[in-house]
SEKEVO-778007 format. One record per residue (C-alpha): residue number from 1; chain; x, y, z. Coordinates in Angstrom, 1 decimal, always signed. Layout:
R   num   chaine       xx       yy       zz
R   NUM        A        X        Y        Z
...
! end
This chain:
R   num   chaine       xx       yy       zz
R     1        A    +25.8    -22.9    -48.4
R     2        A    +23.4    -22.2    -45.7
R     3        A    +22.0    -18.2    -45.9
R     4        A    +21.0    -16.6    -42.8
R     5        A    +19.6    -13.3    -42.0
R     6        A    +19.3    -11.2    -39.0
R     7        A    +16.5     -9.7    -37.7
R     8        A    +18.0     -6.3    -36.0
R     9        A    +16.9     -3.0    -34.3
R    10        A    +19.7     -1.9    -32.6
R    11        A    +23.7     -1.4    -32.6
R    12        A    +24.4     -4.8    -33.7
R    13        A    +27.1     -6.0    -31.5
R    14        A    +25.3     -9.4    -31.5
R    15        A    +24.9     -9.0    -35.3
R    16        A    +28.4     -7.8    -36.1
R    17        A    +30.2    -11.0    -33.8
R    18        A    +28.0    -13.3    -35.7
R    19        A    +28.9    -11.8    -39.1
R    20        A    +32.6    -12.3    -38.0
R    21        A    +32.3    -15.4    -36.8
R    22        A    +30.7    -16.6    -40.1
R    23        A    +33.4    -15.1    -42.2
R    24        A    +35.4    -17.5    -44.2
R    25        A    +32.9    -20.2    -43.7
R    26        A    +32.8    -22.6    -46.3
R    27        A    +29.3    -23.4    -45.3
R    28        A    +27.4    -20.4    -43.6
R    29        A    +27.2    -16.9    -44.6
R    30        A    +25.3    -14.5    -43.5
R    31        A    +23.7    -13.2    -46.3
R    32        A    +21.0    -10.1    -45.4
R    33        A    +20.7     -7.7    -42.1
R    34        A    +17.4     -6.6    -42.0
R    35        A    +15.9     -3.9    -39.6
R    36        A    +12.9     -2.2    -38.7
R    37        A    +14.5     +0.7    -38.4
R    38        A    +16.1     +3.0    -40.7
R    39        A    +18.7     +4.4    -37.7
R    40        A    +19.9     +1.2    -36.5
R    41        A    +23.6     +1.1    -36.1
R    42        A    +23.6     -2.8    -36.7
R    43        A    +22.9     -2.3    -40.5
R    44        A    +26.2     +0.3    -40.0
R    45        A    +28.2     -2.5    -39.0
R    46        A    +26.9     -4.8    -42.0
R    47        A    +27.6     -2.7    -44.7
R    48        A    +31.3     -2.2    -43.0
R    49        A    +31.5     -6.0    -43.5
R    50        A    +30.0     -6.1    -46.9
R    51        A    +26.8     -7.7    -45.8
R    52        A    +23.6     -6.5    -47.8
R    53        A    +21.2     -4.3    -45.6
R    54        A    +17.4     -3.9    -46.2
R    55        A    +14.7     -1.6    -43.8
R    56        A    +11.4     -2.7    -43.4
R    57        A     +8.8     -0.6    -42.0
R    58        A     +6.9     -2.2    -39.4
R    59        A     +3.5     -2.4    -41.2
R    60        A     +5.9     -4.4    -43.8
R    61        A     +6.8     -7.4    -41.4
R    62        A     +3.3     -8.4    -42.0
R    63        A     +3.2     -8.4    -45.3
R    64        A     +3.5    -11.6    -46.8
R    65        A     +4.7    -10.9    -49.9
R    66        A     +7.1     -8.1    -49.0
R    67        A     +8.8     -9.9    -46.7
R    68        A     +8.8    -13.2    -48.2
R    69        A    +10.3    -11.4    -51.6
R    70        A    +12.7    -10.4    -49.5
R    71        A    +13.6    -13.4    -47.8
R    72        A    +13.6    -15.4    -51.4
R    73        A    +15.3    -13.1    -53.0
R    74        A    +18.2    -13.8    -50.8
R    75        A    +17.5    -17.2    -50.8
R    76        A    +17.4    -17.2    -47.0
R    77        A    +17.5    -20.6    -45.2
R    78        A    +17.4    -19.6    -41.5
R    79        A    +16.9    -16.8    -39.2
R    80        A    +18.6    -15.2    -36.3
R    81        A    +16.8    -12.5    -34.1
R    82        A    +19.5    -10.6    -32.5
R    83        A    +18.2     -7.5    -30.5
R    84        A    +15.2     -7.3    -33.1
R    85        A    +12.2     -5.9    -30.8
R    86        A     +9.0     -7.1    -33.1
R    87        A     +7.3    -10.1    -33.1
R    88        A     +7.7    -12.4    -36.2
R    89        A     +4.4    -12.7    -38.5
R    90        A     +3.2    -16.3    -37.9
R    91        A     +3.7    -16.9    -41.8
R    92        A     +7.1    -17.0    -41.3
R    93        A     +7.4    -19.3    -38.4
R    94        A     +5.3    -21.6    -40.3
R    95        A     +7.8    -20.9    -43.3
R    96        A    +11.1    -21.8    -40.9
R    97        A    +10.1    -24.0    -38.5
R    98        A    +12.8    -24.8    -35.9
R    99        A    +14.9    -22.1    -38.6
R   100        A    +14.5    -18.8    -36.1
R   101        A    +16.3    -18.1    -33.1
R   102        A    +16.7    -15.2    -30.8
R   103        A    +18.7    -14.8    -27.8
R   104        A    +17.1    -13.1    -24.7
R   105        A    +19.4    -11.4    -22.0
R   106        A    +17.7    -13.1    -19.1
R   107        A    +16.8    -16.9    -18.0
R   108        A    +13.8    -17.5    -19.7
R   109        A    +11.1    -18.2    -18.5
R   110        A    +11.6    -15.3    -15.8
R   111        A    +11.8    -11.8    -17.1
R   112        A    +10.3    -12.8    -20.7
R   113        A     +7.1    -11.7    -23.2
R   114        A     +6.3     -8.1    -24.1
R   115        A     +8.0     -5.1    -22.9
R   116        A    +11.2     -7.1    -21.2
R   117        A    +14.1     -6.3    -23.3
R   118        A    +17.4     -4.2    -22.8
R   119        A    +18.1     -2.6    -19.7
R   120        A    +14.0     -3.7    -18.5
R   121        A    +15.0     -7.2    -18.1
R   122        A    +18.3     -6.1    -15.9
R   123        A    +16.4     -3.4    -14.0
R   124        A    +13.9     -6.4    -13.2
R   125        A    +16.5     -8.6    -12.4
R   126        A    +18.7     -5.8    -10.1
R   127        A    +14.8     -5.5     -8.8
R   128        A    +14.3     -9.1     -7.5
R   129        A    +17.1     -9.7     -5.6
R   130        A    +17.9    -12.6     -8.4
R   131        A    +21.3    -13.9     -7.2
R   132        A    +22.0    -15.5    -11.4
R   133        A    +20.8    -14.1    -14.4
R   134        A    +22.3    -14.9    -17.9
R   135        A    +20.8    -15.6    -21.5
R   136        A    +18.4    -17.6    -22.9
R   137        A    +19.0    -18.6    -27.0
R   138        A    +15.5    -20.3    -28.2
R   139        A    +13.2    -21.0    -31.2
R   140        A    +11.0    -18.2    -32.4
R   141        A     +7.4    -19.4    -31.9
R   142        A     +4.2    -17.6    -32.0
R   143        A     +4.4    -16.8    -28.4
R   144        A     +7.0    -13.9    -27.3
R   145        A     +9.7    -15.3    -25.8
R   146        A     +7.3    -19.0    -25.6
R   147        A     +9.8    -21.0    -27.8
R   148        A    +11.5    -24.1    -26.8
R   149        A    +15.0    -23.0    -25.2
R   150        A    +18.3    -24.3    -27.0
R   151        A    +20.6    -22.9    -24.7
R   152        A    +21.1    -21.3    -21.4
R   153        A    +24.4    -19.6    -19.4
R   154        A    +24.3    -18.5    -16.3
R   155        A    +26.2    -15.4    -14.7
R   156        A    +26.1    -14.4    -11.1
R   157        A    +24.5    -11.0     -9.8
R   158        A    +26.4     -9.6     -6.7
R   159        A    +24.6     -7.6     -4.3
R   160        A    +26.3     -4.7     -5.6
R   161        A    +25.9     -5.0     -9.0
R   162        A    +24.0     -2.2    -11.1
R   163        A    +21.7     -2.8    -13.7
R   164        A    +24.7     -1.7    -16.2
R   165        A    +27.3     -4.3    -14.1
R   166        A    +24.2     -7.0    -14.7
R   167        A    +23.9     -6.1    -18.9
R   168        A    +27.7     -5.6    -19.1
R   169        A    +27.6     -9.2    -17.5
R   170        A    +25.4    -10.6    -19.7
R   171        A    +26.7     -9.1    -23.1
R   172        A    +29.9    -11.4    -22.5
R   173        A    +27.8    -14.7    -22.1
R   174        A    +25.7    -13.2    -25.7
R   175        A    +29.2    -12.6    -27.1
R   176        A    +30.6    -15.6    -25.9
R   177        A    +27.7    -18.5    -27.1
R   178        A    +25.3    -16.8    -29.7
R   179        A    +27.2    -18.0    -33.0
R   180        A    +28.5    -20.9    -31.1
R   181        A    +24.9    -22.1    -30.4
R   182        A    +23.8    -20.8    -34.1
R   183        A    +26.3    -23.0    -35.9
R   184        A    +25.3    -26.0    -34.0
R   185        A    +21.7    -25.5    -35.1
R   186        A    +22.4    -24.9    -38.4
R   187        A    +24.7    -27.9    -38.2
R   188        A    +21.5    -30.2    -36.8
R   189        A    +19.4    -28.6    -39.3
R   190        A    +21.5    -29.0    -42.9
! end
């Protein structure tokens, strides 16, 4: 049985669509949601499905040994980032390697690195004039949003469209190909 955690700090739809998706597995289960924050509605929609929850300050993301506990106590083989808005301590990259992923609501490399999540990334896109936008699911590296890309879909962005029309748009692609894409990794990786 492969154990994953996800990284979360916000209302989880991501998070609860992957927990579903996983349920019944015989071979993946999701086995920890952790957050940086005490308020996120993800860790909500966990406990609902009778996944175990942990908060972590963020001071405590850097701690080695606190996190690391945590990880081994739940015997956590891989990790998915889903709407988690820190950057991963390099200890545990080196600790996963190629065993983190995170989805970004944009076509990475444009509208990627600090500061361009949410409704930033579809303001920039409405912004541009971009005719596509979509979502990019990669490995976690050191580098935010640097790590090599698994997975791209592509939606288009009419003239018209909003900046809520753009990340309504994109939240069916995440919905659509995030625990597809996950499952396939884990599949190359066990």
């Amino acid at each position: 049985m492969v154990n994953v955690a996800i990284f979360v700090s916000g209302s989880g739809t991501n998070c609860e669509n992957i927990i579903r998706h996983f349920s019944g597995s015989g071979s993946v289960r999701v086995a920890l949601v952790l957050s940086n924050r005490a308020d996120a509605y993800a860790l909500v929609r966990a406990s609902n499905l009778g996944v175990p929850t942990a908060v972590m300050a963020k001071a405590d993301f850097a701690d080695e040994a606190k996190l690391m506990g945590l990880m081994d106590s739940h015997h956590i083989d891989f990790i998915v980032l889903a709407g988690f808005l820190l950057m991963v301590p390099p200890f545990l990259t080196e600790r996963y390697p190629r065993r983190i992923v995170n989805i970004h609501p944009a076509l990475l490399p444009k509208y990627g690195g600090k500061g361009m999540y949410g409704h930033h990334v579809h303001e920039a896109v409405r912004a541009s004039g971009d005719t596509e936008t979509g979502i990019t699911i990669h490995y976690v590296s050191n580098v935010c949003d640097g790590g090599e890309i698994i997975f791209q879909a592509k939606t288009p962005v009419l003239p018209t469209d909003t900046p809520d029309d753009i990340a309504a748009s994109v939240h069916k692609l995440e919905q659509m190909y995030f625990p597809e894409v996950i499952e396939r990794v884990i599949g190359e990786v066990f």
